[in-house]
Structures are given as structure tokens and as C-alpha cells.
Backbone as ProteinMPNN parsed JSONL, in Angstrom:
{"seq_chain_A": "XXXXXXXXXXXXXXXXXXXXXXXXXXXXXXXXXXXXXXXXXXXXXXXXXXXXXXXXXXXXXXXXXXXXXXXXXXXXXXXXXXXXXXXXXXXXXXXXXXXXXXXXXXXXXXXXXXXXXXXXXXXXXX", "coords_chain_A": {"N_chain_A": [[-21.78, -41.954, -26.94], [-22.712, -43.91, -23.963], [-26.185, -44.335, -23.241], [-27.773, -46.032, -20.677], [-30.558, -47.873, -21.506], [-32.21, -49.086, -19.624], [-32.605, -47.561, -17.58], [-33.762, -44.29, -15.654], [-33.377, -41.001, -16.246], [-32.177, -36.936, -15.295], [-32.679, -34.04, -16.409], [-30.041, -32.84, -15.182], [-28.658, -34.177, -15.448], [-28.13, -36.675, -13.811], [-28.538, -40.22, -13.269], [-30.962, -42.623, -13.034], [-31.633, -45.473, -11.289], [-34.459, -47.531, -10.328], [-35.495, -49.726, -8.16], [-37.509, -51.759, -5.842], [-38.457, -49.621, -4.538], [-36.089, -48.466, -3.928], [-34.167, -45.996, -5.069], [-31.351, -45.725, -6.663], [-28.662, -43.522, -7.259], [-26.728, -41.798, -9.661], [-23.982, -40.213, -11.483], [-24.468, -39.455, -15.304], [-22.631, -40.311, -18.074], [-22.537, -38.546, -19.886], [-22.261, -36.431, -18.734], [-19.812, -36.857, -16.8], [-17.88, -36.749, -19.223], [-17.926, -34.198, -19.607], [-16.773, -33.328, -17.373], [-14.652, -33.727, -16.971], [-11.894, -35.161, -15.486], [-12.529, -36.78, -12.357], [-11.788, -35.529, -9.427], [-12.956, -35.013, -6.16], [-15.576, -35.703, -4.561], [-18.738, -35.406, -2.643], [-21.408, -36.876, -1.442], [-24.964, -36.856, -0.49], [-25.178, -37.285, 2.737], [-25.992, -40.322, 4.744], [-29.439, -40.837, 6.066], [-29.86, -38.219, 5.812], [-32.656, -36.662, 4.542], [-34.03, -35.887, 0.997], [-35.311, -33.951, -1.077], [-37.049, -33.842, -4.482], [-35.012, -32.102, -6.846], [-33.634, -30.364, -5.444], [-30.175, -29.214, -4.248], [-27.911, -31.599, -3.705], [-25.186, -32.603, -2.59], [-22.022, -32.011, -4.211], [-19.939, -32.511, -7.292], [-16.44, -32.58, -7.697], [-13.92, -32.008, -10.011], [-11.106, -31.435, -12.253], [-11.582, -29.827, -13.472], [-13.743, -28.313, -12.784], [-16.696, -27.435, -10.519], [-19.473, -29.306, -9.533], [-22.81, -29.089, -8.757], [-24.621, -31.534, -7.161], [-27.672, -32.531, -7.936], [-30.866, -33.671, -6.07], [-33.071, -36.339, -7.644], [-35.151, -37.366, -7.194], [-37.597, -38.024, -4.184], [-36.922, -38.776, -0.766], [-35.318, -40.465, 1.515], [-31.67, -40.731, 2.159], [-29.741, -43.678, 2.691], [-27.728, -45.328, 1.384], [-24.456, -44.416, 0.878], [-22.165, -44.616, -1.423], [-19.541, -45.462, -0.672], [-16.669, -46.193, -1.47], [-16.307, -44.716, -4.45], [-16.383, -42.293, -3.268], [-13.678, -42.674, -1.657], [-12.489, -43.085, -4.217], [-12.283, -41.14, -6.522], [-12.584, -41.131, -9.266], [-13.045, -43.718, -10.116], [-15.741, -42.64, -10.731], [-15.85, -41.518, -13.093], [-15.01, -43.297, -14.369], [-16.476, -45.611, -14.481], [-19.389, -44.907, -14.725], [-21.966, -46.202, -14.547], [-21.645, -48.445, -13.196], [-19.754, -49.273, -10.485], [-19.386, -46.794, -9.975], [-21.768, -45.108, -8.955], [-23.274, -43.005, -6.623], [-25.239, -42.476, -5.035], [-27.924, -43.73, -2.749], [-31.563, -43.92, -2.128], [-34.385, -44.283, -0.09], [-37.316, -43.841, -1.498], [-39.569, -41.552, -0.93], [-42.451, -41.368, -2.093], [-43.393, -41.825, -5.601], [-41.436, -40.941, -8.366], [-41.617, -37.995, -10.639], [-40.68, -36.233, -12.406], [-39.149, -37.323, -13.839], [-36.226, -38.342, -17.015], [-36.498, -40.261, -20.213], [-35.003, -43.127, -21.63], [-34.612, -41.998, -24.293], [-35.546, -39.179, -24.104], [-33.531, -38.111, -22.434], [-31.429, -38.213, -24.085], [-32.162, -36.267, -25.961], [-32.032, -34.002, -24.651], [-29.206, -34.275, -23.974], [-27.897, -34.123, -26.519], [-28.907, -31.352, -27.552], [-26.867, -30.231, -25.945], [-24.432, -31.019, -26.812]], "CA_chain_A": [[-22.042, -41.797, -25.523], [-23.807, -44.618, -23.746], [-27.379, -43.723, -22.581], [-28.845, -47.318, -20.707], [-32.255, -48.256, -21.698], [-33.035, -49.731, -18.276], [-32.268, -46.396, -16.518], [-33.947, -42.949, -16.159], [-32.487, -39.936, -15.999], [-32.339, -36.001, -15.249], [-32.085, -33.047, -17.123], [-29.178, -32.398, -14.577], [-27.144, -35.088, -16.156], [-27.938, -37.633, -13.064], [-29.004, -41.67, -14.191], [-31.962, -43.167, -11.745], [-32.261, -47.065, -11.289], [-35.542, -47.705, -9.19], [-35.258, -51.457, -7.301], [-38.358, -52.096, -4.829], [-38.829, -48.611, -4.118], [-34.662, -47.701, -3.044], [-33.547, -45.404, -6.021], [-29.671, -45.816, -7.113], [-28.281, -42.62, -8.469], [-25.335, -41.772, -10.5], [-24.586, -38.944, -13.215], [-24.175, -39.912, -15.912], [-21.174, -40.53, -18.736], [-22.215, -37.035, -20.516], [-21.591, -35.413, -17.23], [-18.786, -37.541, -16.316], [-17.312, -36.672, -19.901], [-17.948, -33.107, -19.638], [-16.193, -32.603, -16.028], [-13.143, -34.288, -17.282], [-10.785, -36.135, -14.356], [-13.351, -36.093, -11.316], [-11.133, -35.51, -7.861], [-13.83, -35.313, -5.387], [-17.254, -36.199, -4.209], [-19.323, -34.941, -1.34], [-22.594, -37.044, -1.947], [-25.923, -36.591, 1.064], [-25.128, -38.225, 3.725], [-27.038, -41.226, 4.946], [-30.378, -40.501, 6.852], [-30.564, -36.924, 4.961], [-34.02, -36.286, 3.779], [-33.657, -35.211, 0.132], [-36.106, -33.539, -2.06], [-36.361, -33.92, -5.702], [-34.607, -30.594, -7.616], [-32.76, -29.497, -4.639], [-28.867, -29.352, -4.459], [-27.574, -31.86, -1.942], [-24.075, -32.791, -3.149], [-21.371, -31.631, -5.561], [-18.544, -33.147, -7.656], [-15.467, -31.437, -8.172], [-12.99, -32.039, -11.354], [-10.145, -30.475, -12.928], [-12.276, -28.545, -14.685], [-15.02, -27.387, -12.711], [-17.366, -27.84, -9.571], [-20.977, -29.161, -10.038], [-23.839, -29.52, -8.178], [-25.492, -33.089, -7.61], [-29.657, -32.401, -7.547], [-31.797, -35.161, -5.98], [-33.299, -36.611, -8.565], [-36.426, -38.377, -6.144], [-37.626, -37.505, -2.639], [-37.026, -39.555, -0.253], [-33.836, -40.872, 2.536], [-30.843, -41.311, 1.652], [-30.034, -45.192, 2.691], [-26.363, -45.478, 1.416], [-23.832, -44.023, 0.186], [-20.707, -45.596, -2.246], [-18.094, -44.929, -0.327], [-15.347, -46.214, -2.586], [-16.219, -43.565, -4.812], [-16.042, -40.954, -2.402], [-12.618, -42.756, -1.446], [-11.881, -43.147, -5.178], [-13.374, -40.723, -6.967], [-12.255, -41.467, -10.2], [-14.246, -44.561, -10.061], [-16.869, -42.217, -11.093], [-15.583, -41.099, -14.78], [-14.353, -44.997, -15.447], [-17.782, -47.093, -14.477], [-20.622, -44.09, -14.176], [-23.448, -46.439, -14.417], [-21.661, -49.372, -12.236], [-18.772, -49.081, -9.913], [-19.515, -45.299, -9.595], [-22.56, -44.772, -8.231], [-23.431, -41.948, -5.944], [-26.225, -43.036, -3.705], [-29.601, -44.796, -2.775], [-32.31, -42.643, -1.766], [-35.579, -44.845, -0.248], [-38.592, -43.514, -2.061], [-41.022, -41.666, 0.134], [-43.069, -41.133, -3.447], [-43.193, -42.087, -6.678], [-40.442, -40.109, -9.079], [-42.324, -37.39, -11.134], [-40.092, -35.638, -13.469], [-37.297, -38.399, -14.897], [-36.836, -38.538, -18.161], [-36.497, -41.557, -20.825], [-33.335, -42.906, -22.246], [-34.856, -41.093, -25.787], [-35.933, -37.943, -23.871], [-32.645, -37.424, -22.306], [-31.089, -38.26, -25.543], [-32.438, -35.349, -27.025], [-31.541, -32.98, -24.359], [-27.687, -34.392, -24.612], [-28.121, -33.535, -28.511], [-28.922, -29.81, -27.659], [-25.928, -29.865, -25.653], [-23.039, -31.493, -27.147]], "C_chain_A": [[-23.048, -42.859, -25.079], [-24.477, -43.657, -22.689], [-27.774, -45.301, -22.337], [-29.875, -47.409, -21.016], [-32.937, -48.642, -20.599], [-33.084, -48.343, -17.148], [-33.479, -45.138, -17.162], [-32.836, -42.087, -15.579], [-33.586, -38.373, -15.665], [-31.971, -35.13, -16.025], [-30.729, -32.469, -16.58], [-27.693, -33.369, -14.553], [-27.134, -36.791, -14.79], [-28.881, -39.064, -13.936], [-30.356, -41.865, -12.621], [-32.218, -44.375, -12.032], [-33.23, -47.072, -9.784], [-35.892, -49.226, -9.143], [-35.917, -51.52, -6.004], [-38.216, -51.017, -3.647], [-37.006, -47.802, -3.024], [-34.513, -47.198, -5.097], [-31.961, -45.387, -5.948], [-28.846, -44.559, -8.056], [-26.805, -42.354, -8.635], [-25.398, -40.677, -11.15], [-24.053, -39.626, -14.344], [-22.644, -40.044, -16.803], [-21.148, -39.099, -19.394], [-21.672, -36.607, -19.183], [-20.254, -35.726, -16.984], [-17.25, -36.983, -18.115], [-16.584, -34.933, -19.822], [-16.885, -32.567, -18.389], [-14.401, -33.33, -16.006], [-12.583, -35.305, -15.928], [-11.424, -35.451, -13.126], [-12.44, -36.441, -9.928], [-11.492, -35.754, -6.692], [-14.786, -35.62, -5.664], [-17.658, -35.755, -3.212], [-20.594, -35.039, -1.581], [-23.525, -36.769, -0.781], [-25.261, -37.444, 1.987], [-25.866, -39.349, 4.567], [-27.677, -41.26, 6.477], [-30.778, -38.917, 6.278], [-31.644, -37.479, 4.066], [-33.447, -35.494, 2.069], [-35.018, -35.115, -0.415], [-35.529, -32.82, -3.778], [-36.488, -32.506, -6.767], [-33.914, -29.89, -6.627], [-31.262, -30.433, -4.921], [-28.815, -30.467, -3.075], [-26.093, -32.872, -2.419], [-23.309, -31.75, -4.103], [-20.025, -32.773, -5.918], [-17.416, -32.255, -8.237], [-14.487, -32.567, -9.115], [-12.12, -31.462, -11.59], [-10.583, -29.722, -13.36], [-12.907, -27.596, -13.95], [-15.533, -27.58, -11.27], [-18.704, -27.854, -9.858], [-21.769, -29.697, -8.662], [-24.14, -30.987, -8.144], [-27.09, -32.943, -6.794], [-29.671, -33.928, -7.592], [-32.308, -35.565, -7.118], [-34.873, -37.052, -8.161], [-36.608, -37.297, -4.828], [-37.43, -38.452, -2.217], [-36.016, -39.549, 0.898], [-33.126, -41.428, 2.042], [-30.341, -42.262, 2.728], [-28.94, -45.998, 2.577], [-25.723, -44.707, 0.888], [-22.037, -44.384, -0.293], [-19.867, -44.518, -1.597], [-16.867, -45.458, -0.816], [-15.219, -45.36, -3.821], [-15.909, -42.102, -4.457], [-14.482, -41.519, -2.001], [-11.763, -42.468, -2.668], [-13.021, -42.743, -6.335], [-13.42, -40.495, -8.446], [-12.775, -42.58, -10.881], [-15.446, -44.059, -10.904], [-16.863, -42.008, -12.831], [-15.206, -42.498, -15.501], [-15.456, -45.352, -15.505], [-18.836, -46.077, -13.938], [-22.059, -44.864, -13.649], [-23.151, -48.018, -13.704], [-21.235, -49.112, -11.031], [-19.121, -47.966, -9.349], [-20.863, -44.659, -9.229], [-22.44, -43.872, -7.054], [-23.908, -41.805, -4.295], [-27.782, -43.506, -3.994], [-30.142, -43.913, -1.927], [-33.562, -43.759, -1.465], [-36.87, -43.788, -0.282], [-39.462, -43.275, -1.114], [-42.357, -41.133, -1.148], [-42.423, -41.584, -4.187], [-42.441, -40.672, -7.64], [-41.47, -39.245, -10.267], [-41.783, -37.031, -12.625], [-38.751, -36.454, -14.027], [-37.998, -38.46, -16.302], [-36.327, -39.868, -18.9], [-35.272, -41.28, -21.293], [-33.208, -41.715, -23.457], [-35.012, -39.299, -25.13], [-34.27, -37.521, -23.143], [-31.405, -37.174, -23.382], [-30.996, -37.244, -26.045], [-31.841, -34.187, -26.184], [-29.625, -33.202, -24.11], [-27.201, -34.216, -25.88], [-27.558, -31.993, -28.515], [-27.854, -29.409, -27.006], [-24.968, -30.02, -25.744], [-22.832, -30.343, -28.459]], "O_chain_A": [[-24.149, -42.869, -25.63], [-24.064, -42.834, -21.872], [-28.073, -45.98, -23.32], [-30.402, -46.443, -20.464], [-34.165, -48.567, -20.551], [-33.616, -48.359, -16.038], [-33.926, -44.972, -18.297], [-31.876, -42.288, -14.835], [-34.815, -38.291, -15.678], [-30.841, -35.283, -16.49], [-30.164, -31.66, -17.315], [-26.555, -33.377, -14.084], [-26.34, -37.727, -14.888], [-29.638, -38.947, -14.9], [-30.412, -41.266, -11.547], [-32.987, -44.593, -12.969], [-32.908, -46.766, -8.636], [-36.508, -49.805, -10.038], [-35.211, -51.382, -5.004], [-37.994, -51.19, -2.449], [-36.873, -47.077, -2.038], [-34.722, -47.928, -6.066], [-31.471, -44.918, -4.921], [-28.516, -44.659, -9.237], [-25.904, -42.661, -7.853], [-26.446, -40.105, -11.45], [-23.114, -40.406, -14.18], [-21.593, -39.875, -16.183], [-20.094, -38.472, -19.505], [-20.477, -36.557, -18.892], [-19.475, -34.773, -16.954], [-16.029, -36.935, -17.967], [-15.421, -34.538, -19.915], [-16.28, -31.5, -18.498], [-13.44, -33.326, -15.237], [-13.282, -36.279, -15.651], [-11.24, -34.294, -12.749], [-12.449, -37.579, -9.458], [-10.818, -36.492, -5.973], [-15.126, -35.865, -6.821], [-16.686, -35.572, -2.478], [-21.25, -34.041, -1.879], [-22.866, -36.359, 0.175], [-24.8, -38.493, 1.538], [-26.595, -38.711, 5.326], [-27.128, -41.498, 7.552], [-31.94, -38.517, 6.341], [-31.613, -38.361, 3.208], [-32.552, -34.649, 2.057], [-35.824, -36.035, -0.276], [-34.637, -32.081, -4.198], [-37.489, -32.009, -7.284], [-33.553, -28.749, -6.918], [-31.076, -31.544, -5.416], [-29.336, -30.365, -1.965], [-26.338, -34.074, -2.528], [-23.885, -30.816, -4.662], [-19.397, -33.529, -5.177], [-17.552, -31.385, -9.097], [-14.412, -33.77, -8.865], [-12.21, -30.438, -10.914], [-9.951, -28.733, -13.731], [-12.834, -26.385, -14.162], [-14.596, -27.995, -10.587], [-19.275, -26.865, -10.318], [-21.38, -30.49, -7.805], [-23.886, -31.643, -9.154], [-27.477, -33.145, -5.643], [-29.176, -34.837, -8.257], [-31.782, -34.855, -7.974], [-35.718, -36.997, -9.053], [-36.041, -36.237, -4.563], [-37.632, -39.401, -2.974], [-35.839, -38.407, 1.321], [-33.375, -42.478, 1.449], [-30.448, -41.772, 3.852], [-28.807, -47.044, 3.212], [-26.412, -43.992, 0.161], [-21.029, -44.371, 0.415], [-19.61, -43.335, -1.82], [-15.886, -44.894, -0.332], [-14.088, -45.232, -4.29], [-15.413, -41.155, -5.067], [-13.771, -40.515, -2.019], [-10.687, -41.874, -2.591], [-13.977, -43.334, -6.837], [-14.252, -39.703, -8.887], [-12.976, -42.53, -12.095], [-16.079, -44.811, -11.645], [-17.769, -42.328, -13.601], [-15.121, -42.759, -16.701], [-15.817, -45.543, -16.666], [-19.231, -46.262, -12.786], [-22.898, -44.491, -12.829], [-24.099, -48.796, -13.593], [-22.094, -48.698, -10.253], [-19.213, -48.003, -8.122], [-20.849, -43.429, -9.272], [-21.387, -43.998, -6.428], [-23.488, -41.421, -3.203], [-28.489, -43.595, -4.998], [-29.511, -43.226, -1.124], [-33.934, -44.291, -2.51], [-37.29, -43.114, 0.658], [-40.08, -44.132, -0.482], [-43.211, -40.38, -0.681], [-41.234, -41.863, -4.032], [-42.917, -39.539, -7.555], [-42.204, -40.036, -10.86], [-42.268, -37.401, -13.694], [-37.676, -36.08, -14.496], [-39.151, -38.544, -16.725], [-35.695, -40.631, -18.169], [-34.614, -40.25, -21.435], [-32.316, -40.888, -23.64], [-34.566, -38.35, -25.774], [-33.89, -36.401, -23.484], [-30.658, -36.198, -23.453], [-29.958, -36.961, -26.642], [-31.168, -33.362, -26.803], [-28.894, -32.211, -24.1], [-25.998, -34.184, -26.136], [-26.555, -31.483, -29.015], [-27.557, -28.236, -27.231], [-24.199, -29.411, -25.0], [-21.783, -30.323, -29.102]]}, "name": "protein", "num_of_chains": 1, "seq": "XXXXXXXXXXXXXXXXXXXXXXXXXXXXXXXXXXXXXXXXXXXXXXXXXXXXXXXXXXXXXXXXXXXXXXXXXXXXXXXXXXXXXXXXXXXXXXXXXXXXXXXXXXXXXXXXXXXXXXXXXXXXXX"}
């Protein structure tokens, strides 16, 4: 399973790239593995306020329907709409192509964890 080294992450399976204070989020490839053939998307919408640990999305799958928690606080800023057109995008290229959304930082990110720390909690759950 790739885990990037340049990325953090969430215990909720989302990735976080932070680029001059706009956050870039994604979920990751466990997630993306786990939810099998992803159908939809319904990420914040841009100018929603998000706070970080609340629900403000989901992705739906063949399998399942999940939540997508903020990961940051902040405004959301964009959102990949060729994923939301093609949302399949998301299970091929999680940590390029498939991106979610950009959130500008009204704080610094508190609770992300390291490539090694989420590592370990993808361990306890595979």
C-alpha cells in the first residue's frame, strides 16, 4: 500500500498536502482500496467553512457509503471537479488526479498524523 512521505494524514483515512497555507486533501489508497469501485463524490462546496473532525462530504462505492471529515479548519477554496465528474479518478490516482479539495488554512493543522504514525494505524486495520 503506498503511504507518501511528503504527505500527512488522518486517522479517517484522508492524505493532507499543506502548500503556503491552502491544504490539498484526498483519502487515501487504504480507503480507496477498502471502498472498492468509488461511484460518487459529494465533496464541501467552495466558500464552506470547515472545521477539523467534522463530517462535510461523503463517498459512495459499490460497497459502502463513507463520510469525508475535514481534516484542517479553514475555507474551502476549490474543489476537483473531474473527480466529482469522474469519480473513479479517485480509486486510480488517490494522491494525484483524485484529489478532493483545498481548504485555506485559518490555523495551523493540530492532529495529522505522520506517514509512520498512520502506518501503524493501517497495520491495526488491515
Amino acid at each position: 500500500m503506498s503511504v507518501p512521505a511528503e504527505l500527512n494524514y488522518t486517522k479517517e483515512h484522508e492524505w493532507v498536502a499543506i502548500n503556503d497555507g491552502v491544504a490539498t486533501i484526498g483519502i487515501t489508497a487504504f480507503a480507496t482500496e477498502a471502498l472498492g469501485d468509488i461511484v460518487f463524490v459529494d465533496p464541501p462546496e467552495t466558500g464552506t467553512t470547515v472545521a477539523a473532525g467534522d463530517t462535510c462530504g461523503e463517498v459512495e462505492s459499490t460497497k459502502s457509503v463513507s463520510d469525508i471529515y475535514a481534516p484542517v479548519n479553514g475555507e474551502v477554496v476549490d474543489v476537483n471537479q473531474a473527480a466529482v465528474e469522474n469519480p473513479e479518478i479517485i480509486g486510480e490516482d488517490p494522491y494525484g488526479r483524485g484529489w478532493l479539495f483545498k481548504v485555506e488554512l485559518s490555523e495551523d493543522p493540530a492532529d495529522l498524523l505522520t506517514p509512520e504514525q498512520y502506518t501503524q494505524v493501517t497495520e491495526g486495520e488491515g
